[in-house]
Every structure is written in C-alpha cells, then in structure tokens.
C-alpha positions as CSV (number, residue, x, y, z in Angstrom):
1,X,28.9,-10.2,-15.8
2,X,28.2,-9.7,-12.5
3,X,26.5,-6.7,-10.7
4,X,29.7,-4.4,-8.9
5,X,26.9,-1.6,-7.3
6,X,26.8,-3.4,-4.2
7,X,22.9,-3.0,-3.6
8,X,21.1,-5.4,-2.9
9,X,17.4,-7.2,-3.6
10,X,16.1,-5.0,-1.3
11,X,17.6,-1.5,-2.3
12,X,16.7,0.5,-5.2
13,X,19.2,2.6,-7.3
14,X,19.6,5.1,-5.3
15,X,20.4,2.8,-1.8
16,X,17.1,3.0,-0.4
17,X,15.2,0.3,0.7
18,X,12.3,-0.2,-2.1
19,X,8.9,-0.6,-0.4
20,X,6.9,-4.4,-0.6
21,X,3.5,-2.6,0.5
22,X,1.6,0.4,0.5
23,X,1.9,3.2,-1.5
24,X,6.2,4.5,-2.8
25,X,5.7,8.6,-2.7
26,X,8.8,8.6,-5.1
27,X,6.9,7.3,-7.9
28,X,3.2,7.6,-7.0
29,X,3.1,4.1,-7.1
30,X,1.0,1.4,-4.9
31,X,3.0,-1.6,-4.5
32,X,2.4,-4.9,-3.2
33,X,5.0,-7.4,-3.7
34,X,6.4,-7.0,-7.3
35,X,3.2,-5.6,-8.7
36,X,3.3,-1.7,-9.1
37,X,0.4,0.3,-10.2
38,X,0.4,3.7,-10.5
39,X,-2.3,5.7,-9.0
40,X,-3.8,9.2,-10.6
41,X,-1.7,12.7,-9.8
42,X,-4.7,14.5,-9.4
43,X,-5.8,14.0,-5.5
44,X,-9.0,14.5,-5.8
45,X,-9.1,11.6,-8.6
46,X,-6.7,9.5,-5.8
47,X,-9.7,9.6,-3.0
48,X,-12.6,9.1,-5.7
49,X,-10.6,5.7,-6.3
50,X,-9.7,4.7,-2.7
51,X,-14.0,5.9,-1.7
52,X,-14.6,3.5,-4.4
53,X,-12.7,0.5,-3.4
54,X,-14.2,1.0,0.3
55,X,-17.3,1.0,-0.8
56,X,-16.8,-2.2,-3.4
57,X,-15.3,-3.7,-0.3
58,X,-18.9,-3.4,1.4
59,X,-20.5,-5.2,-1.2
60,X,-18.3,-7.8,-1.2
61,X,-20.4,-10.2,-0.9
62,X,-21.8,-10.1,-4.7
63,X,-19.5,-12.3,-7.2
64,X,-17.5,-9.5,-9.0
65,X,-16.5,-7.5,-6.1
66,X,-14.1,-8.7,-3.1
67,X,-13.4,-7.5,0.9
68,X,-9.7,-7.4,-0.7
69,X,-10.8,-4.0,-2.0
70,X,-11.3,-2.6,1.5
71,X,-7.8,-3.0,2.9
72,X,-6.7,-1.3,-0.9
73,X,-9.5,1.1,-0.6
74,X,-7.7,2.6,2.5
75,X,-4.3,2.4,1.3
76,X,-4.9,4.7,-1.3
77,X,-6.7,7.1,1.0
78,X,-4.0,7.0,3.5
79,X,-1.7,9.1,0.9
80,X,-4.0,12.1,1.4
81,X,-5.7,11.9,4.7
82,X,-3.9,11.8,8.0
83,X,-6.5,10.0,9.8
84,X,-6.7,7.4,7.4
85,X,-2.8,7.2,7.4
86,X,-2.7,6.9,11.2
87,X,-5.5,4.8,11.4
88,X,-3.0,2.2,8.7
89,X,-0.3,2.7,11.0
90,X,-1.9,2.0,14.4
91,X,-2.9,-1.7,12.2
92,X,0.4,-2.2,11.1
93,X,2.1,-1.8,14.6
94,X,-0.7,-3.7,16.3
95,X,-0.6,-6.8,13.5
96,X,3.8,-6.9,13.9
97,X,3.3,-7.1,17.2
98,X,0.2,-10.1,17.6
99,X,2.5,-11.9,15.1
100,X,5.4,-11.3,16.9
101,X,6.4,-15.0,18.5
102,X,6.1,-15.0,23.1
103,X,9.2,-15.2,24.1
C-alpha cells in the first residue's frame, strides 16, 4: 500500500517539520538525528541534568566521560534559560554561516 497523507520524511503527523537537533517542546524530547530521549518534566530536575553534563564535559579528559557532554549539557539548559538559549543560537547562526560555501 502506499502512503496517500502526502507528508513527507521531514514532516510529522500533523505537517510540521520534525526537528533533527536540539530539544522538540511538543514532546519534551532531545533529539539528534533519529534518537529521541526524553528529558525529566520537573525543571528543576531538567537543569540538574544539563549542570551535570557541563560539568562531565569539563572532565573530559578521564576515560568514562567525554567533551560530547558539553555541547548536550547546554542543550538541555537552553529549554529553561534564555541566556543559555541565546547563547545556542548565536553558535548556530555563526556555524551555518562559516560553513556556508564563498561565493
């Protein structure tokens, strides 16, 4: 059978365009790619967890921990603080644009 909805691989149910980074407010969810993991309602539980991962990220030097946690640690705090959210979004516009090819 095929699909007749018309959506496409981007596009959730409802139309909109389904996130591949960050954190979906919909669902509570922090994506990356096709991996969703849900993050804790309560926010004071949301920046225990993203204070965590920054500071795991600082020792990421010893074998168990990793500096991938530091980008993830402030991910999950950008969902409650606006600096932290601004701070994201002033990286992503400046990383789209040094990738950006000359023309």
């Amino acid at each position: 059978m095929t699909d007749q909805s018309g959506t496409t691989a981007n596009a959730d149910r409802n139309g909109r365009k389904t996130r591949r980074f960050g954190i979906d407010p919909s669902t509570r969810e922090l994506v990356f790619g096709s991996v969703r993991i849900p993050l804790p309602r309560s926010r004071l539980a949301r920046l225990g967890v993203g204070i965590a991962l920054i500071f795991g990220g600082l020792l990421g030097f010893l074998p168990v921990l990793g500096f991938w946690m530091l980008p993830l640690g402030f991910i999950v705090l950008s969902h409650d603080m606006p600096t932290v959210r601004r701070w994201r979004r002033r990286f992503a516009v400046w990383w789209t644009r040094k990738r950006r090819p000359a023309n």
